[in-house]
N, C-alpha and C positions, 0 to 999 in steps of 0.2 A: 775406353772400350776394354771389357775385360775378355782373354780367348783361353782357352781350357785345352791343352794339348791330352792327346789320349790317344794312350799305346795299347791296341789288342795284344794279348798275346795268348792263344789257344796251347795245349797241350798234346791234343793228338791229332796233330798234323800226317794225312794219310803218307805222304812222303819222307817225310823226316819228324818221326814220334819225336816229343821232348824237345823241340826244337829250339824254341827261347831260353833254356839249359846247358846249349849246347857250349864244350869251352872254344873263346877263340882265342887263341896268344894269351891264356893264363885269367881271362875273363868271361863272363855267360855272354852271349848276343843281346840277352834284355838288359844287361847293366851296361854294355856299350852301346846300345841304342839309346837307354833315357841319360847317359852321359851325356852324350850327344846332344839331344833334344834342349838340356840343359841349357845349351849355349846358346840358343836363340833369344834374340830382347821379346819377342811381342808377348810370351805367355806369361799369363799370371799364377797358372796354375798345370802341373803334370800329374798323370796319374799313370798306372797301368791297370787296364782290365781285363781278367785271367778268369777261366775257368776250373781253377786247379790250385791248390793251398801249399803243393811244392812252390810254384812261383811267387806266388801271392806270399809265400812265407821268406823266399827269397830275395826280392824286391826292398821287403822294410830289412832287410837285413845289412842291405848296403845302404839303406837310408830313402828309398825311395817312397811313394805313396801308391797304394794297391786297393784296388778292392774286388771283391765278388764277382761274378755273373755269370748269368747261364750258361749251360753247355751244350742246348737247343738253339741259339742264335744259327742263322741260315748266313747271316754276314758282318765283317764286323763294324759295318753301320748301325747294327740291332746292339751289338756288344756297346758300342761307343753312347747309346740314348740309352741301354740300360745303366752304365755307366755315371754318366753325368747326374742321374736321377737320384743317384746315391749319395751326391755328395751334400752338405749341408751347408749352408743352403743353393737346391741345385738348380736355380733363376735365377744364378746372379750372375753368371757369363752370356758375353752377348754371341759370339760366335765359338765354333769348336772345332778343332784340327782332328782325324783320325791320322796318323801316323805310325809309317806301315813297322811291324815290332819285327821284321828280318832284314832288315836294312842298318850290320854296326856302324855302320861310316856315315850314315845321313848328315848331307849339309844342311846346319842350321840356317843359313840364309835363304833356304829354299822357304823356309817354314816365314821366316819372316815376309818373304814376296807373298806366298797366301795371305799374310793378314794383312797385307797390304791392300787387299782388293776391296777389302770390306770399308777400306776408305770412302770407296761410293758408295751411297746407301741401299740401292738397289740391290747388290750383289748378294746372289740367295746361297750359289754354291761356286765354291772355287778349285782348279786343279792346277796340274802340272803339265808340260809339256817340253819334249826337246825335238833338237833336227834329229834326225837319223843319219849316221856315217857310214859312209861308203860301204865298210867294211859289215853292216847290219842286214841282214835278210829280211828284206821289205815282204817275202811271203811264209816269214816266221808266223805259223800263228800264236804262239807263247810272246810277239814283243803287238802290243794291240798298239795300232794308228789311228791316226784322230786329222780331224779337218775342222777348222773354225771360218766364222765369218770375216769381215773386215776389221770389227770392233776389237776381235777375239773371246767372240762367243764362242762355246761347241757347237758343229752343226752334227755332227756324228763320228761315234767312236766302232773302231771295227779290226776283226783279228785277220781283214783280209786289207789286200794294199790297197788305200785309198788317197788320191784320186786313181780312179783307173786309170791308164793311158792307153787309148783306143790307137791312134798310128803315131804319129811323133812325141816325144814329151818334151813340152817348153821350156823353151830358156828360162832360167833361173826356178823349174817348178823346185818344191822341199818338200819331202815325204818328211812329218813327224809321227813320232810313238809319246804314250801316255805314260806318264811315270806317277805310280798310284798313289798320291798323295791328296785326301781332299778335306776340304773346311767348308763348315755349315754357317749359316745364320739359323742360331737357335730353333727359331721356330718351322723353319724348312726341317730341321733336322726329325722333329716329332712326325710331320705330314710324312714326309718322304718313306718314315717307314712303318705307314699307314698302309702302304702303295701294295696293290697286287701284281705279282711279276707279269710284266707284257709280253707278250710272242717278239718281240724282238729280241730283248732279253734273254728270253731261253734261247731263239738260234744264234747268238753270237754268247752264250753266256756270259754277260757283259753288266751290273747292274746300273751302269749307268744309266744304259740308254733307256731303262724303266722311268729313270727322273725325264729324262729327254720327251719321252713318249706321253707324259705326263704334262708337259708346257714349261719344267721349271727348267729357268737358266742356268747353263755351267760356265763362269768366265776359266778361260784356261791363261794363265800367265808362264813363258819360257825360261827355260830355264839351260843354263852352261854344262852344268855339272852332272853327276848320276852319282848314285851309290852304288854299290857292290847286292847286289840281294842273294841269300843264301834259301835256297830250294829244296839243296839237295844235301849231305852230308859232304860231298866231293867240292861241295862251295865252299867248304868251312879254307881251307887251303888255299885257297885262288884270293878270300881275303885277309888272311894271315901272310901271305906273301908279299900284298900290297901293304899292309901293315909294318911287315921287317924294308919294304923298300921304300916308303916315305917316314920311316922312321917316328910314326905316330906310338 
């Protein structure tokens, strides 16, 4: 099974311009991300997809692989199938990682539990998931929660707390949140963004739940760990810290 890792990485981010530029501890966030990604066994192949020839000029500079795309994409699911199309030849991967490009610390063994799903042949698309700690604001709406069924299929993703708790909440319930990592089976990946966005979608701005609302399965597989994700300029510090404090 061949899997194609692919890092968006846009340039004007309404938040933080320039962001996959930005220095952390003496490095850009996009060279500590695909260092990163590096270290996972399942891919055979990295790229980064950039809408901007500073990055894309940056990337091969440290030795990485880059290439083009639009600056119209609406997600970068669009960026990640423009992406793949470009490369040569771009059918020979059987599934595909999008692999979020603000995340320097991403654990690679997250990436290998996604392509682990595709072990079963079925599995059209795969995520992430963890518990939520104590200390998490379950009515954050910036950390989106999610609910599976027994299998650990998605049953719906939402930026409000889900399950509700109407009077008591039961012993041992787990509130979990979505950590945005996801992997295609190739040809899900072409459909998928075929897709016109559904009214659910728009009220939770959420594009998953377009694939939801469409019939296609999401296996969500859990996860230990979390990365650090940088938003804001004020992030760049809180992972720089963790960085001088695990001595990475």
């Amino acid at each position: 099974m061949k899997i194609l890792g692919i890092i968006p990485a846009r340039y004007a981010s309404t938040r933080f311009p320039g962001k996959p530029l930005a220095l952390i501890a003496g490095k850009t966030m996009i060279q500590r991300v695909y260092k990163q990604v590096l270290k996972a066994k399942c891919l055979s192949n990295i790229i980064v997809a950039t809408d901007d020839e500073r990055i894309f000029d940056h990337v091969v500079s440290f030795g990485g692989q880059a290439v083009m795309t639009s600056k119209h994409h609406s997600t970068g699911t669009e960026r990640c199938l423009e992406a793949s199309k470009k490369l040569s030849p771009h059918n020979e991967f059987d599934v595909i990682i999008n692999i979020q490009g603000d995340e320097p610390l991403i654990n690679p063994i997250q990436i290998d539990k996604l392509a682990a799903c595709f072990k079963i042949n079925e599995t059209q698309i795969a995520t992430l998931g963890k518990a939520l700690t104590e200390d998490e604001d379950k009515n954050n709406p910036n950390i989106v929660k999610l609910v599976t069924d027994k299998a650990g299929k998605a049953l719906y993703f939402s930026r409000y707390p889900i399950p509700y708790i109407r009077e008591k909440e039961p012993d041992g319930m787990v509130f979990y949140k979505h950590l945005g990592l996801y992997a295609f089976n190739k040809g899900v990946l072409d459909d998928i963004c075929n897709l016109k966005p559904t009214l659910l979608e728009k009220a939770e701005s959420l594009e998953q739940l377009r694939w939801l609302e469409n019939g296609y399965c999401i296996r969500v597989v859990f996860s230990d760990s979390e990365s650090l994700a940088v938003d804001t300029p004020e992030d760049i510090l809180k992972v720089e810290n963790f960085i001088k404090a695990s001595k990475l």
